[in-house]
BANUDO-560662 format. One record per residue (C-alpha): residue number from 1; residue in one letter; x, y, z. Coordinates in Angstrom, 3 decimals, decimal comma. Layout:
residues N
NODE     k   r         xx         yy         zz
NODE   NUM   A          X          Y          Z
...
This chain:
residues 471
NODE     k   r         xx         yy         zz
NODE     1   X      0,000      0,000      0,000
NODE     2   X      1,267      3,315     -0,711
NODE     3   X      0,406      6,225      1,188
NODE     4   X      1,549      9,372     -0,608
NODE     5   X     -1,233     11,248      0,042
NODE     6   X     -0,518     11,126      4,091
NODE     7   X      3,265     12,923      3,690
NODE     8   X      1,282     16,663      1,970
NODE     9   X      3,206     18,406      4,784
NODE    10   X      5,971     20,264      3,554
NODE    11   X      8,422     18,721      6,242
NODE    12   X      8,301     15,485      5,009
NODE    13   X      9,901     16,690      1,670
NODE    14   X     12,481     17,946      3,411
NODE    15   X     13,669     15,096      5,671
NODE    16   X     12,957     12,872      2,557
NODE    17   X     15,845     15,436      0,611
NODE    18   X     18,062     14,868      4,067
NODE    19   X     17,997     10,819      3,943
NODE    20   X     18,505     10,489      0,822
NODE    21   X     21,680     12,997      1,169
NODE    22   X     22,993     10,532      4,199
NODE    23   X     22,051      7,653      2,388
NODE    24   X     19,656      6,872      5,293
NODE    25   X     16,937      4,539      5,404
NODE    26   X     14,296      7,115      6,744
NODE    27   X     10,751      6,469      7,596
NODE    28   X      7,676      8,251      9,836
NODE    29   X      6,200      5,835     12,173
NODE    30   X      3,735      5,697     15,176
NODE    31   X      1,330      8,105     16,095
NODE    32   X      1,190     10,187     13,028
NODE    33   X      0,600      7,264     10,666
NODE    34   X     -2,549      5,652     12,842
NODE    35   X     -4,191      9,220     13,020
NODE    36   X     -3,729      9,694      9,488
NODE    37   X     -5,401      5,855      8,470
NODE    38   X     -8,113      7,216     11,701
NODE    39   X     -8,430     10,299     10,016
NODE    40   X     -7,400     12,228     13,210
NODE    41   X     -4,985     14,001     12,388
NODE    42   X     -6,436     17,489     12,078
NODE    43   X     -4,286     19,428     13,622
NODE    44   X     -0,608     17,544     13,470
NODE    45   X      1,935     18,565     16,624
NODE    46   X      4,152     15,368     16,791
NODE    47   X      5,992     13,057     14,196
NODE    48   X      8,201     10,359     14,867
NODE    49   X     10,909      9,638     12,672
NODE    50   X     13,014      6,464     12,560
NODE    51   X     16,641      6,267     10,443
NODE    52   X     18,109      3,115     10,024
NODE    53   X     21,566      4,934     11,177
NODE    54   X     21,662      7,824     13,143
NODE    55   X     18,904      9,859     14,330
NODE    56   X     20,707     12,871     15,294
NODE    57   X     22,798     12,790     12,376
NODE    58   X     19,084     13,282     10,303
NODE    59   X     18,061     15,655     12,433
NODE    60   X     20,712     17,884     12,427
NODE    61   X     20,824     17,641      8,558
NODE    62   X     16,941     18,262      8,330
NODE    63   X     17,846     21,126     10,679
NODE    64   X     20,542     22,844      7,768
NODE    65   X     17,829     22,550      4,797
NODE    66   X     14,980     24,069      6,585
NODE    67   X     14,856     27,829      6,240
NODE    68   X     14,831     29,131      9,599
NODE    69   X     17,787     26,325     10,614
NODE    70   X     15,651     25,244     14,134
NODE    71   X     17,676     24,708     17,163
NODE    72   X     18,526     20,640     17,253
NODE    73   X     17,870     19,264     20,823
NODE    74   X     20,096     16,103     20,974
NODE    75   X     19,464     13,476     23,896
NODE    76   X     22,960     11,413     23,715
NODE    77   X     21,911      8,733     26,442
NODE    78   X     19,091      7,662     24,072
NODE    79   X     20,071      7,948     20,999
NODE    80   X     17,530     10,457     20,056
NODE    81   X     16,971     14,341     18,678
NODE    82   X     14,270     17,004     18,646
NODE    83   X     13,774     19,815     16,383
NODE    84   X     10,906     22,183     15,911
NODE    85   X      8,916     23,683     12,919
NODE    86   X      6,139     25,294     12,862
NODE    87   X      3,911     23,896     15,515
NODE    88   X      5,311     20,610     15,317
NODE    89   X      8,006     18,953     17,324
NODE    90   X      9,592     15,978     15,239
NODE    91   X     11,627     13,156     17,184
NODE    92   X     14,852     11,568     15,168
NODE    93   X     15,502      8,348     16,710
NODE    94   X     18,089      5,612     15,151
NODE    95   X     16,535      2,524     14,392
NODE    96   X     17,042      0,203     17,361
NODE    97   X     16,454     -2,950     20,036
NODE    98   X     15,901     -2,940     23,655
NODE    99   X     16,249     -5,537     26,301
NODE   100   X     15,095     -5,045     29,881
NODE   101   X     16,427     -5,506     33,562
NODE   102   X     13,400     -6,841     35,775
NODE   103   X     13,510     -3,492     37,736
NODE   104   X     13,331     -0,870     35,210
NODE   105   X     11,485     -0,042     32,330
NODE   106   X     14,955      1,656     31,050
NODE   107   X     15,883     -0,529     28,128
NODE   108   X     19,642     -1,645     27,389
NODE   109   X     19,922     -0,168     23,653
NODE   110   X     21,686     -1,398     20,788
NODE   111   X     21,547     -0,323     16,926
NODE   112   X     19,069     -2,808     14,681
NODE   113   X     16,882     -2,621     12,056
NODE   114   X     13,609     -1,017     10,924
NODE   115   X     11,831     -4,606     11,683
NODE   116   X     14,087     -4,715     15,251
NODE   117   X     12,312     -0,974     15,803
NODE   118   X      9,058     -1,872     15,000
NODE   119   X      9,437     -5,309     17,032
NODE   120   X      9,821     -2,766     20,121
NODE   121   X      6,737     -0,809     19,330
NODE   122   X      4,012     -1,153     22,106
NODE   123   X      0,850     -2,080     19,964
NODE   124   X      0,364     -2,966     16,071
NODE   125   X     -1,379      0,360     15,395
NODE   126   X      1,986      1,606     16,504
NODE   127   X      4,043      0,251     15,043
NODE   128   X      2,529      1,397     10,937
NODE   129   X      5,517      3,170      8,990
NODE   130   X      5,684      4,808      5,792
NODE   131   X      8,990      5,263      3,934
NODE   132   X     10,168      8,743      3,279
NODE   133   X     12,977      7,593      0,883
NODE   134   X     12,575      9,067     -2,859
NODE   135   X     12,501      5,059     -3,454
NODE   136   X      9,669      3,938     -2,346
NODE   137   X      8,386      7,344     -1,020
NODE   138   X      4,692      7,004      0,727
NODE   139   X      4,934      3,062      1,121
NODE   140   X      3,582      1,322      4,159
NODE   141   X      5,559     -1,235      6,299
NODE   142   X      3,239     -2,855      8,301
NODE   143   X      4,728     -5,946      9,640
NODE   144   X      2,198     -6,963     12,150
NODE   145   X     -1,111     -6,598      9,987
NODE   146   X     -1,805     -3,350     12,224
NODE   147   X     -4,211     -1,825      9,719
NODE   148   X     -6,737     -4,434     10,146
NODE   149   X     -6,369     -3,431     14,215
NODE   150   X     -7,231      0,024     13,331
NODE   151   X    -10,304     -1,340     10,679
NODE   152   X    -11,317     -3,799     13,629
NODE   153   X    -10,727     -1,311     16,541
NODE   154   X     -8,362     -3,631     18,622
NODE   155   X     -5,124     -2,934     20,314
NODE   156   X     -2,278     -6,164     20,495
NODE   157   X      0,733     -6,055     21,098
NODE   158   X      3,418     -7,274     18,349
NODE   159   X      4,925     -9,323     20,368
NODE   160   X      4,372    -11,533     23,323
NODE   161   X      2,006     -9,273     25,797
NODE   162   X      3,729    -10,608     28,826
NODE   163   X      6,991     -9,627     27,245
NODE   164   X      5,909     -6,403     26,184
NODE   165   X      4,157     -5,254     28,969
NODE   166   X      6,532     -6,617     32,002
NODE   167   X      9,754     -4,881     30,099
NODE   168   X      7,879     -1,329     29,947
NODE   169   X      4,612     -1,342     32,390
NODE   170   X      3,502      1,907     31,718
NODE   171   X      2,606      0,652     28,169
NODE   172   X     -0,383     -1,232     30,491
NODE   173   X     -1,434      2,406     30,924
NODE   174   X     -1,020      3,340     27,639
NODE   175   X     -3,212     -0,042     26,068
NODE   176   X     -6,116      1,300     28,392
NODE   177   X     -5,668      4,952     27,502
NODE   178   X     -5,488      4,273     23,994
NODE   179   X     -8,790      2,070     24,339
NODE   180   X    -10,486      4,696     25,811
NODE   181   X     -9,413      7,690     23,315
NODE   182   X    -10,034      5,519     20,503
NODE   183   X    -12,705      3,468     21,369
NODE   184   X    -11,031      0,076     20,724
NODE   185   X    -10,988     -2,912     22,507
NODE   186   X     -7,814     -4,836     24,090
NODE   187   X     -7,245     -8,311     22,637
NODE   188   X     -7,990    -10,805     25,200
NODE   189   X     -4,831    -11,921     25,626
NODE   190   X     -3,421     -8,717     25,987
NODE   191   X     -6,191     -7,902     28,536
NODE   192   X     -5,561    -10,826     30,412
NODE   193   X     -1,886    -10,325     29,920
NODE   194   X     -2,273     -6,647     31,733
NODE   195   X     -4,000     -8,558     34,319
NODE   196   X     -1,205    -10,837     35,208
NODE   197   X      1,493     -7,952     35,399
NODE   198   X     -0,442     -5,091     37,348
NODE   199   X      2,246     -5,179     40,390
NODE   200   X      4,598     -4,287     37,625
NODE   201   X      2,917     -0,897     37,563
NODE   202   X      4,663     -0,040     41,037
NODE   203   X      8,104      0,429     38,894
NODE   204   X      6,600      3,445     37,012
NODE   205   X      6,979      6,827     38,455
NODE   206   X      3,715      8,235     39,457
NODE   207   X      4,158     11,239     36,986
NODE   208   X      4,105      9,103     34,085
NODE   209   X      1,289      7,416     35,467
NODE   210   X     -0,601     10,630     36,160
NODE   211   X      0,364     12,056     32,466
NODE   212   X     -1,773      8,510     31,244
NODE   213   X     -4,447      9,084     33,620
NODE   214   X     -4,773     12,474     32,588
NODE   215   X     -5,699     11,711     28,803
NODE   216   X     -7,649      9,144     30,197
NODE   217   X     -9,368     11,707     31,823
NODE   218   X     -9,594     13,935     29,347
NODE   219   X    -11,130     11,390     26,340
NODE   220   X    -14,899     11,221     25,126
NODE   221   X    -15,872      8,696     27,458
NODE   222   X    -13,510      8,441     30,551
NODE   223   X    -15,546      5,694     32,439
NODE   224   X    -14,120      3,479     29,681
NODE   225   X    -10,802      3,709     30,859
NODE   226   X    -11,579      3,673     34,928
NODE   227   X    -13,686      0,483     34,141
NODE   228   X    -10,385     -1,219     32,313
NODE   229   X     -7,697      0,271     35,086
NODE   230   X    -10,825     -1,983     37,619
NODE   231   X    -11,069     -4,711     35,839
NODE   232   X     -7,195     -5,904     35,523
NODE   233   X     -6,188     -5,104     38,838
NODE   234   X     -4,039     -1,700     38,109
NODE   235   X     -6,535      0,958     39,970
NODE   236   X     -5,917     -0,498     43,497
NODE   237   X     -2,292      0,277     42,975
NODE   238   X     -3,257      4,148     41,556
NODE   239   X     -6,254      5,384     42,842
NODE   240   X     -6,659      2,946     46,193
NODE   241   X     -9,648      5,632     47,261
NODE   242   X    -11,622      5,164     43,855
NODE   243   X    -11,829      1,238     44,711
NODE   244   X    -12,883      2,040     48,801
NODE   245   X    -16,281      3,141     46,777
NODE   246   X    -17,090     -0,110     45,347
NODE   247   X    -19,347     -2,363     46,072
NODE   248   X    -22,642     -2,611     47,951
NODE   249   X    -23,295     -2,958     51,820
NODE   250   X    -26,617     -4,224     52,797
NODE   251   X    -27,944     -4,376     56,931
NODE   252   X    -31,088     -5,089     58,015
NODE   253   X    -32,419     -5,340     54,064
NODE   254   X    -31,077     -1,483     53,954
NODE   255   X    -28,724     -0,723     51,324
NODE   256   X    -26,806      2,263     49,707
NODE   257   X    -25,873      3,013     45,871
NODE   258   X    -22,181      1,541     44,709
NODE   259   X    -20,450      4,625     44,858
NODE   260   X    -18,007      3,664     42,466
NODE   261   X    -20,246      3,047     39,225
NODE   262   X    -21,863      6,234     40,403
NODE   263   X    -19,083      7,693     40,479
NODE   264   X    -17,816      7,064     36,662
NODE   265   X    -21,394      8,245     35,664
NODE   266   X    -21,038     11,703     36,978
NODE   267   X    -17,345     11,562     34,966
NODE   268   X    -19,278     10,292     31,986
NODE   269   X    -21,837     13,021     32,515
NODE   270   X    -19,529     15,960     33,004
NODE   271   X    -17,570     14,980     30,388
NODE   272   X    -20,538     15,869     27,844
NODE   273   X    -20,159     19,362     29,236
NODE   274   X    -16,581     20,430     29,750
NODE   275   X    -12,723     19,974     28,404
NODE   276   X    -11,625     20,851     31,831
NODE   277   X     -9,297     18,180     33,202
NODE   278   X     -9,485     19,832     37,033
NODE   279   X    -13,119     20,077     37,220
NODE   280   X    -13,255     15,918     35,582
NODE   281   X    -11,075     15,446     38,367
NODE   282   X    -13,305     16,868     40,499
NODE   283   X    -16,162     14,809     39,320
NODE   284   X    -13,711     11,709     39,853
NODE   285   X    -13,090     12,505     43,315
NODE   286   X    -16,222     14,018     44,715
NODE   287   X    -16,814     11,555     46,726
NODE   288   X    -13,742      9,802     47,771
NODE   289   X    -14,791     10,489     51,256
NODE   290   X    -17,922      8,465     51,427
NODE   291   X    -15,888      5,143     52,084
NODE   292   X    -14,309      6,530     55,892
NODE   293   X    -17,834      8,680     56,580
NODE   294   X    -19,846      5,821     55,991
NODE   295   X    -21,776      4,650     58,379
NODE   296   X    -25,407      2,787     59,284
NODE   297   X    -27,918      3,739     61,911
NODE   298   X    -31,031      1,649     62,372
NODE   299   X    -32,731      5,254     62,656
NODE   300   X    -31,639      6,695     59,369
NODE   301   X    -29,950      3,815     57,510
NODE   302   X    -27,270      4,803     55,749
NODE   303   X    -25,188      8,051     55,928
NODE   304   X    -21,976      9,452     54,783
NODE   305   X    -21,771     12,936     57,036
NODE   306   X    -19,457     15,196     56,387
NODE   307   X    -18,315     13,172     53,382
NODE   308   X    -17,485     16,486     51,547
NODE   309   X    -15,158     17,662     54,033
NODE   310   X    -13,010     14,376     54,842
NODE   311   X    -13,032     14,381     50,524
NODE   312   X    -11,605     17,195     50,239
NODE   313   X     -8,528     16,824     53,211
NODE   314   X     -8,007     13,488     50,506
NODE   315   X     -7,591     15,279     47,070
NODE   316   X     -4,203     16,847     48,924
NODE   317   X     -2,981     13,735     50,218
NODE   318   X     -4,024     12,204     47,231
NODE   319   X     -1,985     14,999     44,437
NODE   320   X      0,828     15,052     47,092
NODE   321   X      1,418     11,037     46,950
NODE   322   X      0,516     10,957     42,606
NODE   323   X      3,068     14,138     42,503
NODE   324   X      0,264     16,228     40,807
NODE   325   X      0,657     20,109     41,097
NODE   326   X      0,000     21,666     44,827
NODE   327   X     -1,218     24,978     43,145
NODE   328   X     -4,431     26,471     42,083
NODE   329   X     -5,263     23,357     40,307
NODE   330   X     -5,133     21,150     43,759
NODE   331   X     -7,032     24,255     45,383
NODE   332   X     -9,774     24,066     42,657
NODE   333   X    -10,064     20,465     42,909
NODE   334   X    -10,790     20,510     46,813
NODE   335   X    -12,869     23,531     46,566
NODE   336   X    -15,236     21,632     43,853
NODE   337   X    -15,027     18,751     46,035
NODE   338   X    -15,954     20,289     49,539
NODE   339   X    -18,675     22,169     47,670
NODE   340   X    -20,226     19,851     45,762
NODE   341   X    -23,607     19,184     48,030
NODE   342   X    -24,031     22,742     48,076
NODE   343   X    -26,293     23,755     45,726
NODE   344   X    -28,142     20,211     46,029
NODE   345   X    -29,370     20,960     49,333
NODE   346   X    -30,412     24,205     48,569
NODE   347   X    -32,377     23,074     45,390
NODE   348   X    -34,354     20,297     47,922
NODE   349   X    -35,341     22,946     50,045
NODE   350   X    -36,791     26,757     49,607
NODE   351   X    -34,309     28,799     47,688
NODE   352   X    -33,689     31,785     50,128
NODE   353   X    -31,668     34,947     48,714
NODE   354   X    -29,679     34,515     51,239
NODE   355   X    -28,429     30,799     50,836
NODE   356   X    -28,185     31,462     46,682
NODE   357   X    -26,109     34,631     48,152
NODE   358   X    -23,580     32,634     50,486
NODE   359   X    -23,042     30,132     48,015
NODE   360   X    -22,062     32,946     44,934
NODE   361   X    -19,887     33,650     47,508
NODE   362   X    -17,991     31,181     48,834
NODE   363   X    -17,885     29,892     44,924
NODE   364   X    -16,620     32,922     43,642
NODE   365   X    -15,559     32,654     39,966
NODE   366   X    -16,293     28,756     40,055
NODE   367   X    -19,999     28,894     40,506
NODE   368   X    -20,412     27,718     36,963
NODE   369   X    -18,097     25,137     37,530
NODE   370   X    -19,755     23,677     40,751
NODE   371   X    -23,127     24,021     39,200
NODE   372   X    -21,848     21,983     36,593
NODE   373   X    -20,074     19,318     39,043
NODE   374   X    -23,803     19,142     40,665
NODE   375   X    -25,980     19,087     37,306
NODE   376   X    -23,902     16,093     36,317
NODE   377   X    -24,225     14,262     40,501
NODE   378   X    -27,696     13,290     39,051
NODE   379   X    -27,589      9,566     38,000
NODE   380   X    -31,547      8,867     38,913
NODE   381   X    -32,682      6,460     36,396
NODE   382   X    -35,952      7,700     37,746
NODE   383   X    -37,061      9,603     35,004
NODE   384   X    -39,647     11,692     37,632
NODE   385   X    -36,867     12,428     39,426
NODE   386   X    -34,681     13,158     37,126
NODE   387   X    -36,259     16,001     35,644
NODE   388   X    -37,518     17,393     39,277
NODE   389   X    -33,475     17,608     40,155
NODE   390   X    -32,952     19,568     37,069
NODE   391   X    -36,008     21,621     37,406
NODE   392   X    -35,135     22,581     41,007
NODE   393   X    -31,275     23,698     39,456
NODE   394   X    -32,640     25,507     37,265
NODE   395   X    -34,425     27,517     39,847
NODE   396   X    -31,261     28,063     41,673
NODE   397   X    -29,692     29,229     38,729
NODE   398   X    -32,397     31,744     38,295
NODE   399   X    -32,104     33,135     41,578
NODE   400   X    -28,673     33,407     41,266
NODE   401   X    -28,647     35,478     37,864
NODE   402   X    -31,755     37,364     40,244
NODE   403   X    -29,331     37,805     43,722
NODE   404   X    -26,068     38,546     41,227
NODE   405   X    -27,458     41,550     39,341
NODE   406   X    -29,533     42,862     42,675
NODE   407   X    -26,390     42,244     45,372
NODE   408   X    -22,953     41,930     43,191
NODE   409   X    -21,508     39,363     45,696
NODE   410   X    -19,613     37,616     43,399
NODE   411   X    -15,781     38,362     44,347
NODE   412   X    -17,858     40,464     47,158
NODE   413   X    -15,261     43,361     47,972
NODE   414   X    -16,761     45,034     51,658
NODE   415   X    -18,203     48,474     51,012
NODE   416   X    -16,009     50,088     53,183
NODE   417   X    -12,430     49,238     53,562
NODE   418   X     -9,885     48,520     56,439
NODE   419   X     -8,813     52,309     56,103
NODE   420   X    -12,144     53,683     56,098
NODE   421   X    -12,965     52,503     59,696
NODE   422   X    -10,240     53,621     61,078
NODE   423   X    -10,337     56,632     60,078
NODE   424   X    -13,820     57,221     60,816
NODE   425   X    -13,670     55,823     64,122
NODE   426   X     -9,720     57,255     65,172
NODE   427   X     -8,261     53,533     65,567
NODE   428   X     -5,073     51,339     64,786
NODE   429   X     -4,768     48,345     63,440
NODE   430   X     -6,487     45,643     65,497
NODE   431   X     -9,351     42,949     66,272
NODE   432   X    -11,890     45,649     66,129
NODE   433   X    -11,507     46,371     62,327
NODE   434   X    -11,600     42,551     61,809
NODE   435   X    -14,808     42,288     63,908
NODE   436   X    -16,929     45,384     62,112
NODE   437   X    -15,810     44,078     58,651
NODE   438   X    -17,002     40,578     59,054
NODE   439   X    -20,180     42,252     60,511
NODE   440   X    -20,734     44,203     57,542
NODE   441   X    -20,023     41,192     55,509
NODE   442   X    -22,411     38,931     57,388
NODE   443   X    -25,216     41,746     57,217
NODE   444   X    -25,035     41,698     53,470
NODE   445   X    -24,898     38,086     52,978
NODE   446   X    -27,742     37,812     54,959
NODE   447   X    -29,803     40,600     53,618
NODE   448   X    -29,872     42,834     56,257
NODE   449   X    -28,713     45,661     54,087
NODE   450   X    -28,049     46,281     50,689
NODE   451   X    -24,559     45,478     49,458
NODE   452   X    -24,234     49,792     49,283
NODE   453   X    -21,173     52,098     50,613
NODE   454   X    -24,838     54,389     52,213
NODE   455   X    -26,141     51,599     54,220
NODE   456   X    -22,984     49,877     55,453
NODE   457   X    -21,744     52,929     57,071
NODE   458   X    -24,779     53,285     58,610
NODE   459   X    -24,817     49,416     59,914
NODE   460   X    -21,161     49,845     61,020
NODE   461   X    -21,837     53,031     63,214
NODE   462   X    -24,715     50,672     64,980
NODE   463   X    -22,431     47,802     65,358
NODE   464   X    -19,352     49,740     66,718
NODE   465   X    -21,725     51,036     69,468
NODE   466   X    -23,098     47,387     70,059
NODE   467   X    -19,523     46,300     70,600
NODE   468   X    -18,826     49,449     73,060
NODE   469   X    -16,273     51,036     70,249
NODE   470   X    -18,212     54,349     70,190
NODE   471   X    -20,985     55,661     73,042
């Protein structure tokens, strides 16, 4: 088969005019090929190249014919160079073969041939080249019948599964990842195979792991992914408080819902609504602190108090042991996950200004976000139900366009500042400005007065002569 019509890019000319100049045996392989025969690659911003020879010899060359002569990146230790044009970044890598210690996934590397390179590859869908030679220019080497994967949506391995995936674990990961961006199904051996070497998983460094999870995450259908990670045994090793939600306890005939499944369906449903990988997070960890809150009274049955609270002291412990960031992101993440009951209970109950006003406040820019996190809690397969939860939301968010426009509490900045009280009232810094600007605060959150510079002077002079400030 030959494949012409994939190489329209300009680079590919030019690294075809390079090889031929070294008299290198020069093709593109991997992910660029598979997207192309998908018919995914609309925007293109990595290409793999493999030279029968040198790889940074190629690169460097590819780097003198280009006009703008990009900056060559060379990484000695494996063989391997990076250059950039445009908005791509292209790998050079020599052809090669790897063997493995039993404690690494760092391969011993020697020189081989295009078939010794494409024996290494982690799945037949990988492992597609075309030839960028000017003989034989646009034809496909596909040793391992990896098109009819791709036409039959499977992902193998080209070798021996238990060899592949006990030399590099992470490429367990990568089989379930690729499953659930694609769609595709893993071979049964290969599933089974993943199954057998899960503890192998512990030799990959959690930010590898997290960079897998995280497209996970982010593809069409994430539960897809979590239910594969489940299923061989890899999850219990990665996300031990995901599995504490499975399963189903039952006393005295009274049971609760398998927080787990539940869990993947709000995923699932947020995942219709939003790109965001921290607020799918989020959703993934929302409740995470139903398994240590849980607990059964004969009076109420089950109960999970203060589930939102222990969740979100987990999502640090939880970044901080999978070496995600600390920052904003982390802080977003536990905010959405403290919060996310909030606008629930005040949908089940009457929708007081005041309640709509607290939580616009304590929300702050993420209100959407939360709303969104609690629009997508609703699994009822109830379809009464259904539509009275999102009938009630929509009544919150009603009120809260109402109480936004009326009270401007969003980002609420106090009416009168620090400086104004004590000037007006001859003080220094201390507890007393603390105390009459949390008053003011309070008094507007609640309604008492309008959120107005008029009326919370006016409150403050009352308060500072509750307190004893003034006579």
């Amino acid at each position: 088969m030959n494949l012409k019509n994939a190489l329209s890019l300009p680079i590919f000319n030019n690294i075809s005019n390079a090889a031929d100049a070294l008299e290198l045996e020069t093709y593109v392989i991997g992910g660029f090929v598979r997207d192309y025969l998908l018919k995914r690659n609309k925007e293109v911003k990595d290409i793999d190249v493999v030279a029968v020879g040198s790889g940074i010899a190629l690169a460097r060359k590819v780097s003198q014919i280009l006009p703008n002569k990009p900056k060559v990146q060379v990484f000695k230790t494996y063989g391997t160079a990076m250059l950039r044009s445009g908005n791509m970044d292209i790998e050079f890598v020599g052809a090669r073969k790897e063997s493995y210690a039993t404690d690494s996934r760092n391969p011993v590397v020697e020189d081989g041939t295009l078939e010794d390179d494409q024996n290494r590859r982690d799945f037949t869908i990988n492992a597609l080249a075309i030839k960028l030679n000017d003989n034989g220019y646009g034809d496909l080497i596909d040793p391992f019948d990896g098109i009819s994967d791709l036409e039959r949506k499977i992902i193998r391995t080209p070798l021996d599964p238990d060899i592949t995936y006990s030399d590099d674990p992470l490429r367990m990961m990568r089989a379930i990842r690729f499953a659930s961006q694609l769609d595709f199904m893993i071979e049964r051996t290969s599933l089974e195979s993943i199954t057998k070497n899960a503890e192998r998983i512990k030799i990959i460094t959690n930010e590898r792991i997290v960079d897998e999870l995280n497209k996970i995450m982010l593809s069409p259908t994430p539960s897809k992914g979590f239910l594969l990670l489940e299923k061989t045994g890899l999850l219990p090793y990665i996300l031990p408080e995901l599995m504490a939600l499975k399963g189903i306890d039952e006393i005295e005939g009274q049971k609760h819902k398998d927080n787990f499944y539940h869990t993947l369906e709000v995923v699932d449903n947020i995942s219709e609504h939003t790109d965001d990988l921290w607020l799918r997070w989020a959703a993934l960890l929302h409740d995470i602190g139903k398994a240590p809150t849980k607990k059964f009274s004969k009076k109420v049955g089950w109960t999970f108090h203060g589930h939102e609270f222990v969740g979100s002291k987990m999502v640090y412990k939880l970044f901080k042991r999978l070496k995600m960031p600390l920052n904003d992101k982390m802080k977003f993440v536990q905010k959405m996950v403290l919060m996310s009951s909030r606008p629930i209970v005040i949908s089940e109950d009457h929708v007081t200004d005041s309640a709509v006003r607290r939580l616009i406040f304590d929300a702050g820019d993420h209100i959407e976000d939360l709303m969104t996190l609690c629009e997508a809690d609703i699994t009822t397969k109830n379809p009464k139900r259904f539509k009275r939860y999102h009938n009630n939301f929509k009544v919150v968010r009603e009120k809260m366009k109402e109480v936004e426009e009326r009270d401007h509490v969003r980002n609420f900045q106090p009416p009168v500042s620090g400086e104004e009280i004590m000037e007006a009232f001859n003080l220094k810094p201390g507890r007393e400005i603390g105390i009459l600007k949390e008053a003011i605060k309070e008094a507007i959150l609640e309604g008492d007065i309008p959120n107005e510079k008029e009326a919370a002077i006016a409150f403050m002079i009352k308060k500072a002569k509750d307190i004893k400030l003034i006579k």
